[in-house]
C-alpha positions in Angstrom: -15.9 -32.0 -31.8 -13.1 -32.6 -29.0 -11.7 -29.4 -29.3 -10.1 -28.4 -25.8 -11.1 -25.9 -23.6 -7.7 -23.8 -24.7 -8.4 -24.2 -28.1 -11.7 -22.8 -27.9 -10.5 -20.2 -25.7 -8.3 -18.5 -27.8 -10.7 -19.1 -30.5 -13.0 -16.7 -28.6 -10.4 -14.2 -28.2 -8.6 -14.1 -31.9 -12.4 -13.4 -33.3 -13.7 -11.7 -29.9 -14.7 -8.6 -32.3 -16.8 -11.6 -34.4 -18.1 -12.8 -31.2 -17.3 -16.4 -32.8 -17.2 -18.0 -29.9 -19.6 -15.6 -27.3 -19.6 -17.8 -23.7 -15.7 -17.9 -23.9 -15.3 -14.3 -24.1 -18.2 -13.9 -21.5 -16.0 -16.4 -19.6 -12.7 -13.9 -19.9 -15.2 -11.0 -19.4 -16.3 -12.1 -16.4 -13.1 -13.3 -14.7 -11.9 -9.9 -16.4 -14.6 -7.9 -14.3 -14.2 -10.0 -10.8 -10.9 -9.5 -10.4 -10.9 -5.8 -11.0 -14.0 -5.6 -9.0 -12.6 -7.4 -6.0 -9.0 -5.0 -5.8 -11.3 -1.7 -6.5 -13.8 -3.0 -3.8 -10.4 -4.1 -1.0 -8.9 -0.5 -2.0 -12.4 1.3 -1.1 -12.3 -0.7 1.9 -8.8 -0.1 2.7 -9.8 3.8 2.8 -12.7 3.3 5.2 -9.8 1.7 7.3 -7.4 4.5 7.2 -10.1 6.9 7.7 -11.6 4.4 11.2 -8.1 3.9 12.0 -7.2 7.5 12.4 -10.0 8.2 15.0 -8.8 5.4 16.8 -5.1 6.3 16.7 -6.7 9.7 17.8 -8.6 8.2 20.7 -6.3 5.8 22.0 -3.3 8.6 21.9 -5.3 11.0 23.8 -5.8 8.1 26.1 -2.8 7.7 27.0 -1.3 10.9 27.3 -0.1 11.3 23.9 -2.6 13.6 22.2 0.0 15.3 20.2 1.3 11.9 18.8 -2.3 11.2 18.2 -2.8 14.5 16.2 0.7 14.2 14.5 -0.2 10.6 13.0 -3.7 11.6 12.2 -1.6 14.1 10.0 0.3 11.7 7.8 -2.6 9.8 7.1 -4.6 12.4 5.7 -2.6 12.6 2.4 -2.9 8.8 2.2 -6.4 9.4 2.6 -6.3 12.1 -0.5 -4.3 9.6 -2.5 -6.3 6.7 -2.1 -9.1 8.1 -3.2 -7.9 9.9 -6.2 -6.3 6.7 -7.6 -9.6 5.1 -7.2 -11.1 7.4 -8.7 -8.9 6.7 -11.6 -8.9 3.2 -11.8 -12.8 3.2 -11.9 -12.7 5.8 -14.6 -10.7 3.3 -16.8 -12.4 3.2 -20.4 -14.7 -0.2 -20.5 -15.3 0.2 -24.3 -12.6 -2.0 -25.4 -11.6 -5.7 -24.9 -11.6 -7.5 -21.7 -7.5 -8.0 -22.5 -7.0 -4.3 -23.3 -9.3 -3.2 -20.3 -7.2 -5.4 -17.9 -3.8 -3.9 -19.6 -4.9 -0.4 -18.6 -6.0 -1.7 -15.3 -2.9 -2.9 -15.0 -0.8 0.0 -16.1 -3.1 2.1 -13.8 -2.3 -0.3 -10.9 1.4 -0.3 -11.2 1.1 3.6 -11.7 -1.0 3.9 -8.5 1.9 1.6 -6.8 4.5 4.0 -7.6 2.2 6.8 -6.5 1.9 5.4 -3.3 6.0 4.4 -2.7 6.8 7.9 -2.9 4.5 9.2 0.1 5.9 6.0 1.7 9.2 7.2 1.5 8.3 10.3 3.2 5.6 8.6 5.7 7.6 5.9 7.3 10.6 8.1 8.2 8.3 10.7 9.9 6.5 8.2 10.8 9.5 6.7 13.6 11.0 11.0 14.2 6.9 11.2 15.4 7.0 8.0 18.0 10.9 8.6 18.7 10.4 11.8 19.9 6.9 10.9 21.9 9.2 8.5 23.5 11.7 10.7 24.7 9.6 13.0 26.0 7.4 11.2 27.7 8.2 10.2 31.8 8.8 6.8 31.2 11.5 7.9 28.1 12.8 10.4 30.9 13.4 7.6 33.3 14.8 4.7 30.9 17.7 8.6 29.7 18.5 8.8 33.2 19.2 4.6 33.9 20.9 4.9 30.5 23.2 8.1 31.2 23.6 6.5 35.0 25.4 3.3 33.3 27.0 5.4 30.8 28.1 8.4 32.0 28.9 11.0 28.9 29.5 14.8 29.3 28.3 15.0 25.5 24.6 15.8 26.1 22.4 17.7 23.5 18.9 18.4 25.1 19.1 16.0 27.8 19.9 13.3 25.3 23.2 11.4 25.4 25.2 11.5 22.2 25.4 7.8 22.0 21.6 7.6 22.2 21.7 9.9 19.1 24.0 8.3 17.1 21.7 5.6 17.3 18.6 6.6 16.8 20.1 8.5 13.9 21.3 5.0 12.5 18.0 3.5 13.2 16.2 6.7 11.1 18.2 6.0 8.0 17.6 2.6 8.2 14.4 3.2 8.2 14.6 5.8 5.1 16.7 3.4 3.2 14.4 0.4 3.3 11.1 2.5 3.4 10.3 1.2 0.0 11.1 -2.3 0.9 8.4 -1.6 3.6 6.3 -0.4 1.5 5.9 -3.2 -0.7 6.2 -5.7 1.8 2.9 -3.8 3.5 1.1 -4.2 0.1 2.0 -7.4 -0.4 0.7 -9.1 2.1 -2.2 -7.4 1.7 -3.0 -7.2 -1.9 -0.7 -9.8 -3.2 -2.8 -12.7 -3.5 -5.1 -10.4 -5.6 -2.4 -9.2 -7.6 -0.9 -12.6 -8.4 -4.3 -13.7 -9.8 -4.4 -10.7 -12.0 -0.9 -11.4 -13.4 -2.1 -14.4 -14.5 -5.0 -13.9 -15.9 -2.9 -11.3 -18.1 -0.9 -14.5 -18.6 -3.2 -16.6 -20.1 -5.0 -14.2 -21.9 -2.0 -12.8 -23.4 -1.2 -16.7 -24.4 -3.9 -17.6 -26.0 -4.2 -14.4 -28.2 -0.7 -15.3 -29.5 
């Protein structure tokens, strides 16, 4: 009569294909369902976002005299925008026929899978990403002008396309930088994001795992 509410949780769970104990399971079912509901519906939204933000990147470019830029970043985004999508599409093609445990292990499989997906068009999109505004910068008037004070305070005869070879070696520096922790960027980016979200989901695989044991 004073069984606890863990007790009679993992009751539901060891005879969930009984239905022995029905509200528990509906309990995990439920929790089960919001969660993935709530990271499907933030990715949907978060490709309405990339889709919004790439008029406005287009806009506000074009704006301000950098059309090109404008058009170059609108460029990267589109494959994020074709991945984005596809892994949704995935994740809400996951089999439901199955426990609330094993449809949260796909999910989560799928998740990590999608994850990875994502890292490696990050790899590619953050390094283009600084070439594209580096080389907005340079040739834009104000770039021209900050070249000249440069080269004027450090006068070099080593010059490749009006650009000092100092200024090189350190944008070059700053580029792999930038490919070397890309990654790291990456996942920072998503976690701050999504990692609320995903903390909740771990667990929930936690507990659920627990009480099945």
């Amino acid at each position: 009569m004073n069984r606890s509410i863990e007790a009679m949780w993992k009751e539901g769970f060891i005879n969930e294909p009984n239905l022995a104990a029905p509200k528990i399971n509906a309990l995990y079912n439920l929790k089960s369902q919001n969660i993935v509901d709530k990271l499907q519906s933030m990715f949907a939204l978060n490709i309405k976002a990339l889709i919004i933000g790439s008029i406005i990147m287009m806009i506000m470019m074009s704006l301000i005299g950098a059309p090109f830029l404008g058009l170059y970043i609108c460029c990267l985004l589109i494959p994020l925008v074709i991945i984005a999508k596809k892994e949704l599409a995935k994740s809400t093609s996951l089999s439901k026929g199955q426990s609330s445990y094993d449809y949260l292990l796909n999910f989560d499989h799928w998740l990590k899978s999608s994850i990875n997906t994502y890292a490696k068009y990050y790899r590619l999109f953050y390094p283009l990403f600084f070439i594209g505004m580096v080389t907005q910068a340079l040739v834009s008037k104000a770039g021209g002008k900050i070249i000249s004070l440069i080269m004027q305070k450090f006068p070099t005869d080593l010059v490749l396309l009006g650009i000092p070879y100092y200024l090189i070696i350190i944008l070059t520096m700053l580029l792999l930088l930038v490919i070397k922790y890309s990654d790291a960027l990456y996942r920072l980016d998503l976690n701050i994001v999504y990692g609320r979200q995903f903390k909740k989901l771990d667990e929930l695989i936690a507990d659920m795992k627990t009480l099945k044991s």
